[in-house]
C-alpha positions in Angstrom: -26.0 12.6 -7.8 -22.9 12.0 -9.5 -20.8 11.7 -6.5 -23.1 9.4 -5.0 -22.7 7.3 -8.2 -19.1 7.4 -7.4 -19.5 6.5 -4.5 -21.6 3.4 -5.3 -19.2 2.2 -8.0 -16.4 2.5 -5.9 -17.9 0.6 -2.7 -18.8 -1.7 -5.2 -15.4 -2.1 -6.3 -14.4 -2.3 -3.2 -16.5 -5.0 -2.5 -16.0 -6.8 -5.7 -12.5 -6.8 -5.0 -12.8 -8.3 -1.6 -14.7 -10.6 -3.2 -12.0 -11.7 -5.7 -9.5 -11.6 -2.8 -10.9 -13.6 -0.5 -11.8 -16.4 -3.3 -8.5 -16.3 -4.3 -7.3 -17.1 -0.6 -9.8 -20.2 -0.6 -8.8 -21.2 -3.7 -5.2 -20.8 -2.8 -5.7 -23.0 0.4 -7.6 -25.7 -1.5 -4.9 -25.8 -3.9 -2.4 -26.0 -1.2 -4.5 -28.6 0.9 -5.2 -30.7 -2.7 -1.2 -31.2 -3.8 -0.6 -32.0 0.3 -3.7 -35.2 -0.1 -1.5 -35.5 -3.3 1.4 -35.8 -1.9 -0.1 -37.9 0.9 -1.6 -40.6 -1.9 1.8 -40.7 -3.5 3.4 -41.3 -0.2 0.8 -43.9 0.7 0.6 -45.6 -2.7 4.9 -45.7 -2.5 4.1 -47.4 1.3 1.6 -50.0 -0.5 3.9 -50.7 -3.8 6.7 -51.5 -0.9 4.8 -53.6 1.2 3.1 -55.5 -1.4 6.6 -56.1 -2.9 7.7 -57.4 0.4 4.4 -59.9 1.3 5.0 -61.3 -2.5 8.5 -62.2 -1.3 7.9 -63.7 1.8 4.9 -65.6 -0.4 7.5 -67.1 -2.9 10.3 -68.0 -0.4 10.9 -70.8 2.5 11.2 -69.2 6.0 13.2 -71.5 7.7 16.1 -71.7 4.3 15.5 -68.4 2.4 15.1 -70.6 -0.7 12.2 -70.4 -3.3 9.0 -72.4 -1.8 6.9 -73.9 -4.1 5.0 -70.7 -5.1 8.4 -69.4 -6.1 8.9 -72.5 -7.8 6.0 -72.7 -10.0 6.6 -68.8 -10.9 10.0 -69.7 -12.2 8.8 -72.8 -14.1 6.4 -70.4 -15.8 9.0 -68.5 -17.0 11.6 -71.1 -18.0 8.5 -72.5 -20.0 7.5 -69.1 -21.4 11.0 -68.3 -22.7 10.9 -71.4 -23.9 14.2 -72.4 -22.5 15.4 -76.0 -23.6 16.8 -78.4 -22.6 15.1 -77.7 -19.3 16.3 -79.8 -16.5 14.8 -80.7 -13.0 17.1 -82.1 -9.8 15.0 -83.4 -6.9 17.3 -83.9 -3.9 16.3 -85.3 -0.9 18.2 -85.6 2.9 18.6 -89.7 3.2 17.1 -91.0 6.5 16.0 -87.5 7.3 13.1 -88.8 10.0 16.0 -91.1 11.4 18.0 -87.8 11.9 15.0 -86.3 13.2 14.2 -89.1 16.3 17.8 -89.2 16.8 19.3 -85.5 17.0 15.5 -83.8 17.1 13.8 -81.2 14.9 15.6 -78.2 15.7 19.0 -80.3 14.5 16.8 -81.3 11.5 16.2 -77.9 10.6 19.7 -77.0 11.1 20.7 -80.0 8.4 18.1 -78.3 6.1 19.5 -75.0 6.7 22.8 -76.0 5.8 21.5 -77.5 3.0 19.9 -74.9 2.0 23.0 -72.9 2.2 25.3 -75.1 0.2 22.6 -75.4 -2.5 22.0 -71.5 -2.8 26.3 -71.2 -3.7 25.5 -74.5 -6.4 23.0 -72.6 -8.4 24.5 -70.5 -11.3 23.6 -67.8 -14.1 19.8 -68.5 -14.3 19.2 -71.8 -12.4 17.2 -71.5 -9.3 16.6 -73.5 -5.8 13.7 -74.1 -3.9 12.3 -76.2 -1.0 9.8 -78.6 -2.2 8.6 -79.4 1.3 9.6 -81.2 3.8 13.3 -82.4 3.4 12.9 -82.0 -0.6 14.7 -79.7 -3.1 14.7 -78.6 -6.4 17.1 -77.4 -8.8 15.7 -76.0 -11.7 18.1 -75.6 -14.7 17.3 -74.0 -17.2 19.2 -74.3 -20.7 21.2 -77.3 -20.1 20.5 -80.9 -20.7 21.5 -83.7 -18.1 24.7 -84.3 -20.0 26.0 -80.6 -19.1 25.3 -81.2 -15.5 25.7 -84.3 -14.4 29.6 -83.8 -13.1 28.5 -80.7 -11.4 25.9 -82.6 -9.4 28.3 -85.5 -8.7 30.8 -82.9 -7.1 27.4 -81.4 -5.1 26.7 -85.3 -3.7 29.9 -85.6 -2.3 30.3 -82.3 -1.5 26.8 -82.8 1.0 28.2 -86.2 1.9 31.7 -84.2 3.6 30.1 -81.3 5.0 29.4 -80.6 8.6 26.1 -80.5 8.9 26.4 -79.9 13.1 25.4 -83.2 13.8 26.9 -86.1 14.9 26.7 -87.9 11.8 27.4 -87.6 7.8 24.4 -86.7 6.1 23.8 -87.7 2.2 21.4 -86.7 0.2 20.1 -88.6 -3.4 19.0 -87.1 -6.3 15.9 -87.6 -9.2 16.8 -86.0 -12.5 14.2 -85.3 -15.2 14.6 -83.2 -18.5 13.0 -82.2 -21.3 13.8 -80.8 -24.9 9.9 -79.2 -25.6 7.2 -78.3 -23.2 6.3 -81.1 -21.1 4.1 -79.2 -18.5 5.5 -78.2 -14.9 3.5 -81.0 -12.9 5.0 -84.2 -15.3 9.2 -82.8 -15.3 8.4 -82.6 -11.0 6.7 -86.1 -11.4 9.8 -87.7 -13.2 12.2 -86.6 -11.2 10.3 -87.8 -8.2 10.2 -90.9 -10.1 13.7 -91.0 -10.5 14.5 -89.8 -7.0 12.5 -92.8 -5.8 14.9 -95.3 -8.0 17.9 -93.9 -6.1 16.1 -93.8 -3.1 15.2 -97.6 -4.0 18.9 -98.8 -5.1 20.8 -97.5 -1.7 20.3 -93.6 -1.5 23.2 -91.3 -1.6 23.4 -91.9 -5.7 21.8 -90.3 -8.5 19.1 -91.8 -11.1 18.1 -90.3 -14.3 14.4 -90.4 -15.6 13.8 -92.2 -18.8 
């Protein structure tokens, strides 16, 4: 009887231990199958941050310039606001006879003159000011920190410096400008609104000039 007992508790054992054995292999491959859907999460989430990274850029920039659209506008008129960063000043330039340029030369030599533009007006912009296409043949220069004193010569030497480039048309091409600034929050919508204002004046008084708003 006592051997049979033996017998029993050892089979049992056995059995136990076969038991414990083969849970620990299950348990090992769930582990191992768990940190790989981990792993693959991580991966995807990585794939996600990086395309949702990308589609915001291409949301706040121009496709035909590369410049800030007027999503990427607003976002960094938000934040010149937010810091609070007075005096902060608005440029609205806008291509002179830019439909005339368009009957005569056609749209893809239009948007070669924005293009180029856009490229002189990306090397303009310094330490925190920005650039964007408003629409159409309309930019902006948003600069933060100074007042219209500090940057009116600089924008002079831009005018002419537009008014001697190449542009890869037949033609000079000169461009007017709307300035607005303010000292305190004014509210993104009226700074854009007085510089168009302004813009208009120059627009109104021979083009190729630059008007302040008062």
């Amino acid at each position: 009887i006592n051997e049979l007992y033996e017998y029993i508790i050892i089979a049992w054992g056995a059995i136990m231990l076969m038991f414990v054995s083969t849970s620990m292999v299950f348990l090992l491959i769930n582990l191992k199958k768990t940190k790989r859907s981990e792993q693959n999460l991580m991966a995807i989430n990585d794939v996600l941050s990086v395309k949702s990274a990308e589609l915001e850029l291409i949301s706040q920039h121009d496709e035909l310039t590369g410049l800030l659209n007027r999503t990427g506008l607003k976002s960094k008129m938000i934040e010149c606001l937010d810091k609070k960063q007075y005096p902060l000043t608005v440029v609205m330039i806008d291509v002179d006879f830019f439909k005339k340029i368009n009957d005569t030369f056609g749209h893809q030599k239009g948007d070669t003159v924005l293009s180029n533009l856009g490229g002189l007006l990306k090397e303009f912009v310094q330490d925190e000011e920005s650039v964007s296409r408003f629409g159409g043949e309309e930019f902006i220069v948003l600069m933060p920190e100074k007042s219209i004193e500090d940057v009116m010569d600089r924008l002079d030497r831009l005018r002419l410096q537009i008014q001697d480039t190449d542009m890869d048309i037949d033609q000079d091409v000169t461009a007017s400008f709307g300035l607005a600034s303010s000292q305190e929050y004014a509210g993104i919508k009226n700074l854009i609104d007085c510089a168009d204002s302004a813009l208009y004046q120059a627009k109104q008084e021979g083009r190729n000039c630059i008007r302040i708003s008062h």
